[in-house]
N, C-alpha and C positions, 0 to 999 in steps of 0.2 A: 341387836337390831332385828325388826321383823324378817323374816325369810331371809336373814345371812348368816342364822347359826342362835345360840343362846346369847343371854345375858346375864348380866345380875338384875336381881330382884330392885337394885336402889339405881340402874339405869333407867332411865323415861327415853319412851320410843320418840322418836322424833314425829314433828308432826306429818312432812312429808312423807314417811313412810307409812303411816297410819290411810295417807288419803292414795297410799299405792294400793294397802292393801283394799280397801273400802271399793278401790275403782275394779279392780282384778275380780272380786266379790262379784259386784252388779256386771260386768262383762260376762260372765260364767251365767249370772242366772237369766238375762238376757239371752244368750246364748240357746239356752236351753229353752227358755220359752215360758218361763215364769218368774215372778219378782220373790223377793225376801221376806215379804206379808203374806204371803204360802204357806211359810215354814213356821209362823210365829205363833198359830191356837195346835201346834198337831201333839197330839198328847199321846197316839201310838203307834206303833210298826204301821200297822194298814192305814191309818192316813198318811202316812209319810208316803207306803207305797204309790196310794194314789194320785197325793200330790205329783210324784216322780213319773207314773206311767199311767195314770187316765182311771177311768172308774173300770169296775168290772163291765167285760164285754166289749170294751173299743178294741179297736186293732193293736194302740200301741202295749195296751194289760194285757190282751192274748198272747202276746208276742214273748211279755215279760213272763207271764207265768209257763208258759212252754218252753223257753230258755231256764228257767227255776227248777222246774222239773227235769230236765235235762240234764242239767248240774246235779241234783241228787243223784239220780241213779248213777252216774258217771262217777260219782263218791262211794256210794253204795258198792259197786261192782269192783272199784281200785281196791277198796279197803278188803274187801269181802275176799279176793284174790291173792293180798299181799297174806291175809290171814291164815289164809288155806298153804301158802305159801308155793304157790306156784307161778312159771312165767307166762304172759301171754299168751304166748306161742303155744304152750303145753296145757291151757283152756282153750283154745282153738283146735287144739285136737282132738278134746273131750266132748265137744261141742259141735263138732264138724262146721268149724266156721273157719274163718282167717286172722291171722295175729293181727293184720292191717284192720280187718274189721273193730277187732275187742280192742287195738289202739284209739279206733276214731271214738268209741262210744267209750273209754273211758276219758277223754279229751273232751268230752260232750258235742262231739261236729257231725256224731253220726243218728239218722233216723233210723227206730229198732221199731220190729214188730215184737208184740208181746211175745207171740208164739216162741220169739226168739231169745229173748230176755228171759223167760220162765225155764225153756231148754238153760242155756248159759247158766243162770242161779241154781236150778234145780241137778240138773246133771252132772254140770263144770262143777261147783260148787259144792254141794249139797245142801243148800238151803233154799227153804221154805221161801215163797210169794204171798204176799197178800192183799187185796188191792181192797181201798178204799173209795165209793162215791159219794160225793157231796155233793 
């Protein structure tokens, strides 16, 4: 049965459950504020994303792409630190920052100034920065 586990292949989903899931479907995209003919010419990543969060430039794509990039560095920095094989705590002292600080940004909740991410990488670390503009 739909959403109560598996089946076999030579079970037929009942029709009532077919028209739960169908309504659960349009509830969700409802919800969100667009219908299922959105989704149905988008052939890659970037349309998808704009379907999902608006064209480049609105509030709600600024939003998303500054939370995206948040989440990189917050990846970049965990990995980069477990690599180095050190604790938080013990890059916040190379760094002269606070363990609570290097928790919140690698959690991605905190705002970093480069100055400060480049110290952290370069110092904490010892790797190299490099930034790219498009």
């Amino acid at each position: 049965m739909l959403f109560n586990g598996f089946k076999k292949k030579s079970q037929k989903t009942p029709k009532n459950e077919l028209e739960k899931a169908l309504s659960l479907m349009n509830e969700y995209f409802q919800q969100k504020k667009f219908k299922m003919k959105d989704y149905k010419n988008i052939k890659t990543f970037d349309q998808l994303i704009e379907v999902e969060h608006g064209k480049i430039g609105t509030e709600n794509r600024n939003s998303y792409e500054e939370k995206s990039q948040m989440f990189i560095i917050s990846e970049m920095l965990k990995n980069a630190r477990k690599e180095a094989k050190i604790t938080q705590e013990q890059l916040a002292e190379k760094t002269g920052t606070k363990k609570s600080y290097i928790s919140r940004i690698e959690n991605g909740r905190g705002n970093i100034q480069l100055s400060t991410l480049i110290r952290i990488f370069e110092i904490g670390l010892n790797k190299r920065i490099g930034l790219t503009f498009l």
